[in-house]
PyMOL commands that place a pseudoatom at each C-alpha (Angstrom):
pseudoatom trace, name=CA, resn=UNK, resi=1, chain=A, elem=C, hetatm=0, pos=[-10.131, 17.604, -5.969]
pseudoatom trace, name=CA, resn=UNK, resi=2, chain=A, elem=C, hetatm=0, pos=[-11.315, 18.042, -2.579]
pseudoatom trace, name=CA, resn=UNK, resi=3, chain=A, elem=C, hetatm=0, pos=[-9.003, 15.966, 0.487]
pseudoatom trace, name=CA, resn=UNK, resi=4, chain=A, elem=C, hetatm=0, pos=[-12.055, 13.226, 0.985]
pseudoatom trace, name=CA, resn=UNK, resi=5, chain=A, elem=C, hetatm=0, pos=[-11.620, 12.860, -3.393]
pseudoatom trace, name=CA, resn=UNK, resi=6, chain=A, elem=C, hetatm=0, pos=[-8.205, 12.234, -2.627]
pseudoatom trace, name=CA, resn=UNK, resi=7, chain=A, elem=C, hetatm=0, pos=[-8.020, 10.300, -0.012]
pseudoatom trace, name=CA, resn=UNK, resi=8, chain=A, elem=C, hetatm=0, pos=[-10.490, 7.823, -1.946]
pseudoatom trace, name=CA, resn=UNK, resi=9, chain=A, elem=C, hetatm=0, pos=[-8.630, 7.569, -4.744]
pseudoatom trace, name=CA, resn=UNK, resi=10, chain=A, elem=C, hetatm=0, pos=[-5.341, 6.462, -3.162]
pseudoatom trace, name=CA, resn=UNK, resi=11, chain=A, elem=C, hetatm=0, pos=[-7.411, 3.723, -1.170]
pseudoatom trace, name=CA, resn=UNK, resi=12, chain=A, elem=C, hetatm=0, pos=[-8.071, 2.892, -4.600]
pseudoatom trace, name=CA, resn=UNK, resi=13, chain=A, elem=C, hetatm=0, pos=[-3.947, 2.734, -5.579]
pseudoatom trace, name=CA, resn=UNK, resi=14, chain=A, elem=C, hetatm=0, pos=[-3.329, 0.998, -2.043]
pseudoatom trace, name=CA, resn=UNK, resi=15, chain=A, elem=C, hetatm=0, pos=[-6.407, -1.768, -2.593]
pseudoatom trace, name=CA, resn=UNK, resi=16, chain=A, elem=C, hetatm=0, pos=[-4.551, -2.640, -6.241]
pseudoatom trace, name=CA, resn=UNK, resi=17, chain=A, elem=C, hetatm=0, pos=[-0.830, -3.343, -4.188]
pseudoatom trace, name=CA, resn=UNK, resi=18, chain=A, elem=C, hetatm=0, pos=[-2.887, -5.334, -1.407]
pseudoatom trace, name=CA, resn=UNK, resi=19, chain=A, elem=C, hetatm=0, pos=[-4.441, -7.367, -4.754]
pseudoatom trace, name=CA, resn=UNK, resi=20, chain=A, elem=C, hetatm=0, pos=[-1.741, -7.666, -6.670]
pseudoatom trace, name=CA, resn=UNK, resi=21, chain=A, elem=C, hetatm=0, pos=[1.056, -10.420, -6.044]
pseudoatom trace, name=CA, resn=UNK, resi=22, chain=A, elem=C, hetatm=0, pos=[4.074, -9.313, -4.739]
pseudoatom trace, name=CA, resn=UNK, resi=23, chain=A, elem=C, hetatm=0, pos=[7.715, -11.367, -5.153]
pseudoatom trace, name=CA, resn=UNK, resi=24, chain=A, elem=C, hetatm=0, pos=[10.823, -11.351, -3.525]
pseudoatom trace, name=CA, resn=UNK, resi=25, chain=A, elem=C, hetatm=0, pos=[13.473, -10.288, -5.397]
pseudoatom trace, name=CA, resn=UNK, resi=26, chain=A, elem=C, hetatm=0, pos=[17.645, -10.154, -5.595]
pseudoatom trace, name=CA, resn=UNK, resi=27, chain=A, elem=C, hetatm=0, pos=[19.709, -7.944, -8.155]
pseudoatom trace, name=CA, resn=UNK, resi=28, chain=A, elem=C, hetatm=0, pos=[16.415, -6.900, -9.795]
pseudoatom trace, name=CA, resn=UNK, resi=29, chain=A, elem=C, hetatm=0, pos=[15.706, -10.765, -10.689]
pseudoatom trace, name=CA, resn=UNK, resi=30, chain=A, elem=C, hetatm=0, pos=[12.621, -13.197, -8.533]
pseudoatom trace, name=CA, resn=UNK, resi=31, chain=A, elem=C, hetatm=0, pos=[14.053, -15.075, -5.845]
pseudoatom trace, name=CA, resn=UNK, resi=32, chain=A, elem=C, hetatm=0, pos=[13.249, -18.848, -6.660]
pseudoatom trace, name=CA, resn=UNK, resi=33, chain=A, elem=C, hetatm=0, pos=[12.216, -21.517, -3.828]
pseudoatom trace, name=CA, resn=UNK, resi=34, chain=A, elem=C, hetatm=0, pos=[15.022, -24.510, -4.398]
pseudoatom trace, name=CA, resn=UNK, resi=35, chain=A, elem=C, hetatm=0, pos=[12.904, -27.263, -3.912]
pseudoatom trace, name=CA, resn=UNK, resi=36, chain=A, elem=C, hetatm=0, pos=[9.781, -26.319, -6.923]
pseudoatom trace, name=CA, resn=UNK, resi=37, chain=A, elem=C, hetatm=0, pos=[11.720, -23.435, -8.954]
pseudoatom trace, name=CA, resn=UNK, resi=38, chain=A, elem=C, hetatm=0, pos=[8.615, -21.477, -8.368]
pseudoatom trace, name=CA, resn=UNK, resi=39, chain=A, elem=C, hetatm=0, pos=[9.181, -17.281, -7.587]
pseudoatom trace, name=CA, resn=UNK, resi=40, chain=A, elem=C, hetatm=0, pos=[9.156, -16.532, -3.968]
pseudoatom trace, name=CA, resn=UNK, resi=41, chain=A, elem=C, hetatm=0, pos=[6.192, -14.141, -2.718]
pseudoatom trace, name=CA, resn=UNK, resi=42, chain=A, elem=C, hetatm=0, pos=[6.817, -11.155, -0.592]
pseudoatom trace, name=CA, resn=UNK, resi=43, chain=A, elem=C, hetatm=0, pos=[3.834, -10.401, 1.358]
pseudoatom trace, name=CA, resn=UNK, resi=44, chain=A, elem=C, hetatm=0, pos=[5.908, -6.906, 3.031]
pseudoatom trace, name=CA, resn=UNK, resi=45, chain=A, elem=C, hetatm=0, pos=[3.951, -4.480, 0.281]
pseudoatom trace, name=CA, resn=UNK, resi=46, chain=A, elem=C, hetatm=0, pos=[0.771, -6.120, 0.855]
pseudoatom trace, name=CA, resn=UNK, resi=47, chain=A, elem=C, hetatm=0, pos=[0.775, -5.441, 4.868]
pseudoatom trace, name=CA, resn=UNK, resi=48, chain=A, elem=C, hetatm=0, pos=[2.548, -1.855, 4.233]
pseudoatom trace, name=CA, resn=UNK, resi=49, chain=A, elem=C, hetatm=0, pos=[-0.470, -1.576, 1.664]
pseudoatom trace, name=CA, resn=UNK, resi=50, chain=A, elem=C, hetatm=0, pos=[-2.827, -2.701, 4.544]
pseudoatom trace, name=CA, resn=UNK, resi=51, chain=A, elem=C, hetatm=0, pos=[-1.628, -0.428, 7.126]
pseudoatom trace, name=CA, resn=UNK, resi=52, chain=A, elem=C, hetatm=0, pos=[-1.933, 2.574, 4.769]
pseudoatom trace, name=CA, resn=UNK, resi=53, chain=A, elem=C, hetatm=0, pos=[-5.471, 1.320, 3.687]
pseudoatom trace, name=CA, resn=UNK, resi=54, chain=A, elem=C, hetatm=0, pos=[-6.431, 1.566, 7.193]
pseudoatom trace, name=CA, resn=UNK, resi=55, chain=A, elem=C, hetatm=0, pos=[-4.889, 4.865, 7.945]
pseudoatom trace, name=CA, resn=UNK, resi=56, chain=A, elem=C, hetatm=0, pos=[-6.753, 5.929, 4.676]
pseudoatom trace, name=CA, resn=UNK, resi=57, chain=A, elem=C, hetatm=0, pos=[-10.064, 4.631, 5.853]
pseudoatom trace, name=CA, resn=UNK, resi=58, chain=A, elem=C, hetatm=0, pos=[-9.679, 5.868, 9.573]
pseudoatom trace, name=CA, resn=UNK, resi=59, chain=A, elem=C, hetatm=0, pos=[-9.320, 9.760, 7.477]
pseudoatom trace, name=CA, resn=UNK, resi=60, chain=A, elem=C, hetatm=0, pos=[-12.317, 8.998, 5.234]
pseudoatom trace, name=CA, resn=UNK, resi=61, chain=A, elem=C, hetatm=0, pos=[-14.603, 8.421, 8.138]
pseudoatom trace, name=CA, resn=UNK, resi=62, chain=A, elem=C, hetatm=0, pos=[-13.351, 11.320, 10.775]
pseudoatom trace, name=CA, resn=UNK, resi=63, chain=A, elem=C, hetatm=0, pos=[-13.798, 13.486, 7.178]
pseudoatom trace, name=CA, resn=UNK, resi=64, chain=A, elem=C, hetatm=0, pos=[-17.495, 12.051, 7.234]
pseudoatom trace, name=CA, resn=UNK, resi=65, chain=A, elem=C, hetatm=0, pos=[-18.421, 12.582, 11.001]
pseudoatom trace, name=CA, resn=UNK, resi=66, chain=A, elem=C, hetatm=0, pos=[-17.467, 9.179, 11.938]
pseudoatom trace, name=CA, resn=UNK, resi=67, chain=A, elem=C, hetatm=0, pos=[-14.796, 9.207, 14.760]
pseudoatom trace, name=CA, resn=UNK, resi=68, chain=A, elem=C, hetatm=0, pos=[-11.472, 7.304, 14.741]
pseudoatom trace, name=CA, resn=UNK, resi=69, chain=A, elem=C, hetatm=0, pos=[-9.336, 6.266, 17.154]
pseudoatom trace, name=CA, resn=UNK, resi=70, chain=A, elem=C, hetatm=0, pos=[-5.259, 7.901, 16.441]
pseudoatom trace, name=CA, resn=UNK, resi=71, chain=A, elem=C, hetatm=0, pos=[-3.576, 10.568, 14.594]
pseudoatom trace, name=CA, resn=UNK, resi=72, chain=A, elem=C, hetatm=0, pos=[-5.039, 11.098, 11.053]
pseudoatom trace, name=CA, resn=UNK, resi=73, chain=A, elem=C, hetatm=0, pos=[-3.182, 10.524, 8.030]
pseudoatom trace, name=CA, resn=UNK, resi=74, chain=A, elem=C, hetatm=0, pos=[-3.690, 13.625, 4.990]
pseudoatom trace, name=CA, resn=UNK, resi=75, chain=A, elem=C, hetatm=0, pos=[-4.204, 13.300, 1.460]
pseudoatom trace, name=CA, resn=UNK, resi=76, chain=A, elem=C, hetatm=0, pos=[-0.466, 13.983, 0.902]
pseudoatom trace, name=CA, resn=UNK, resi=77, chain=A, elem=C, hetatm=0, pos=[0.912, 11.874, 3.155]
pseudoatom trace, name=CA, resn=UNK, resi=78, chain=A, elem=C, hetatm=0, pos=[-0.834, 8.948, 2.307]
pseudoatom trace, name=CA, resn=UNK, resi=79, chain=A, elem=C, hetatm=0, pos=[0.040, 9.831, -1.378]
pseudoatom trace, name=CA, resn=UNK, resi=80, chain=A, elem=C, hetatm=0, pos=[3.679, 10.124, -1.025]
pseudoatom trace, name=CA, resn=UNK, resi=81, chain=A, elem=C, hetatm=0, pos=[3.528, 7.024, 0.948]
pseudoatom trace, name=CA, resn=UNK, resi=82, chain=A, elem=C, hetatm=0, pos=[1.513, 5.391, -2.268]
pseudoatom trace, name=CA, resn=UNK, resi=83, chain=A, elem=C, hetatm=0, pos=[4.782, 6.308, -4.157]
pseudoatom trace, name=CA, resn=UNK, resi=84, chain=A, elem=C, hetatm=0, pos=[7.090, 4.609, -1.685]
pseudoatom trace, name=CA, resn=UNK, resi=85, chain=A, elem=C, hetatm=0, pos=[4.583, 1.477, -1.551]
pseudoatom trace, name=CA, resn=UNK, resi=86, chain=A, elem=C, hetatm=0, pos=[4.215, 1.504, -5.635]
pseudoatom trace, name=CA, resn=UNK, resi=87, chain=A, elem=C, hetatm=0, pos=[8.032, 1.822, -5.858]
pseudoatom trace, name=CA, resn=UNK, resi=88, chain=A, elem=C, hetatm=0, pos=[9.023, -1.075, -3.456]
pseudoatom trace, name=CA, resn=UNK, resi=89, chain=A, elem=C, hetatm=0, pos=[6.271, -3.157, -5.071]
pseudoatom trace, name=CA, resn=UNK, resi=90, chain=A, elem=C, hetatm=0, pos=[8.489, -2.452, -8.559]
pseudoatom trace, name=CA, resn=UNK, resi=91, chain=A, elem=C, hetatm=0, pos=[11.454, -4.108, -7.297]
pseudoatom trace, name=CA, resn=UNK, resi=92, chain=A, elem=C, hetatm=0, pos=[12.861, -0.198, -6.516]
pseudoatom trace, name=CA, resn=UNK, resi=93, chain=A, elem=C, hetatm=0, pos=[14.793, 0.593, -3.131]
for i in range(1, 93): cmd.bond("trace and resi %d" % i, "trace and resi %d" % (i + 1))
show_as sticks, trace
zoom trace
């Protein structure tokens, strides 16, 4: 799989966290609003998702001849940081 391939398909991963709703949780259990009983939402993994997306994105077009502004995030990087995004947005630490 070539680093553009790569890259892509994480943006892929990173789009589903940014979709997906997120909730705030305690002890491994969804923190609950007082007033309505209804779960708390976390929107922290969908802006860490957002940043990455754009990191992502910024690669993908200096990769196709389209120039970014900043440092430029690899295929590995941005994967590993996937992990850490996909793990958080489990409930893990």
């Amino acid at each position: 799989m070539t680093e553009l391939e790569r890259l892509e398909a994480t943006r892929e991963r990173v789009e589903q966290i940014v979709r997906t709703e997120h909730y705030l949780l305690h002890e491994g259990q969804p923190v609950r609003d007082p007033d309505t009983g209804e779960p708390v939402t976390d929107g922290a993994p969908r802006l860490a998702a957002m940043d990455l997306a754009l990191e992502i994105t910024d690669a993908i077009w200096r990769l196709n001849g389209i120039q970014g502004a900043g440092p430029v995030i690899t295929a590995d990087e941005a994967e590993s940081r996937l992990r850490g995004l996909e793990q958080r947005a489990a409930g893990g630490s």
